[in-house]
N, C-alpha and C positions, 0 to 999 in steps of 0.2 A: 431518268425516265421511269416512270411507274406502269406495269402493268397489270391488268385484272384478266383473268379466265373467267371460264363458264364451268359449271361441274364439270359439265362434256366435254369441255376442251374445245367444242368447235367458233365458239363468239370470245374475240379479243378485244379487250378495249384499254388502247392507251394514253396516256397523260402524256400530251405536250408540250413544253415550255416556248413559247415562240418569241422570240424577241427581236427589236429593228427589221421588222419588216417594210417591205415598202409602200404598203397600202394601210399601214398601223392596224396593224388585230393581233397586236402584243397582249400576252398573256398566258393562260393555260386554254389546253383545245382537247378534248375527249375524242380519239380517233378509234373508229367501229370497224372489227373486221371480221368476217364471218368466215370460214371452212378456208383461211390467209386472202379472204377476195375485199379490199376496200367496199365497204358500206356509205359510213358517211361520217364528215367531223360536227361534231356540236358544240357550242360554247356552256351550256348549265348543264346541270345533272338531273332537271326537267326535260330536256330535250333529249337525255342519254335514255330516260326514262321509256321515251316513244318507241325505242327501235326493242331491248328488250328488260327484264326484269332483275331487277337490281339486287336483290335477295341470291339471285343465283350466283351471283359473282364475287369472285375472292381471291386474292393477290398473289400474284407466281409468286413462285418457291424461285426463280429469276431475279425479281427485285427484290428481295429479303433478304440474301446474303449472296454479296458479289466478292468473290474470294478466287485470287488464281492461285492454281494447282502449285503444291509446296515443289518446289527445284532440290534437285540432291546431287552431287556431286556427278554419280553414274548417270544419271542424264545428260549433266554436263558433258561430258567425256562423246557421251552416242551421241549429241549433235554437233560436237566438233570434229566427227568423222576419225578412218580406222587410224590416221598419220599423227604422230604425237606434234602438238605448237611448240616448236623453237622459238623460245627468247631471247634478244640479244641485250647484253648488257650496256649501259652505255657508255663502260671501259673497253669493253670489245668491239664496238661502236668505227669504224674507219673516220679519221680525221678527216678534215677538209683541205682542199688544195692548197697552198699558201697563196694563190691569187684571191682566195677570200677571205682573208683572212684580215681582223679590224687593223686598219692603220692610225695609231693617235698620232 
């Protein structure tokens, strides 16, 4: 999904991919939103044109680079909480009962 700001931040406008709908208006849809309040969806960029001015708008710093945050070890560690993970081997592994055990 693509989106455009306003200098001011307060008019959004996003690009929506719509596809297998069930009334067929597959496609892309221009969705307007002003101060976060639904405005309106428009199909061209004639009709984006109506509500406001196009010049003023320029593409989040959001859609241009979608990068999660680098992981390091010590994070690792603080969200698996203060108790260290015991692993068990699976020679230390407890056998199974000889009732199940495969019969050829």
């Amino acid at each position: 999904m693509r989106r455009f700001l306003s200098h001011d931040r307060r008019w959004r406008v996003d690009v929506i991919r719509l596809s297998c709908t069930g009334d067929h208006r597959d496609g892309e849809v221009f969705r307007i939103s002003h101060d976060g309040y639904f405005i309106a969806e428009v199909k061209t960029v004639a009709e984006l044109s109506r509500y406001l001015d196009l010049s003023a708008l320029e593409e989040s710093l959001l859609t241009r680079c979608r990068r999660s945050p680098a992981r390091t070890a010590s994070a690792d560690r603080e969200a698996a909480g203060p108790w260290p993970v015991t692993r068990r081997s699976p020679a230390s592994s407890p056998r199974r009962p000889p009732a199940f055990r495969a019969r050829w």
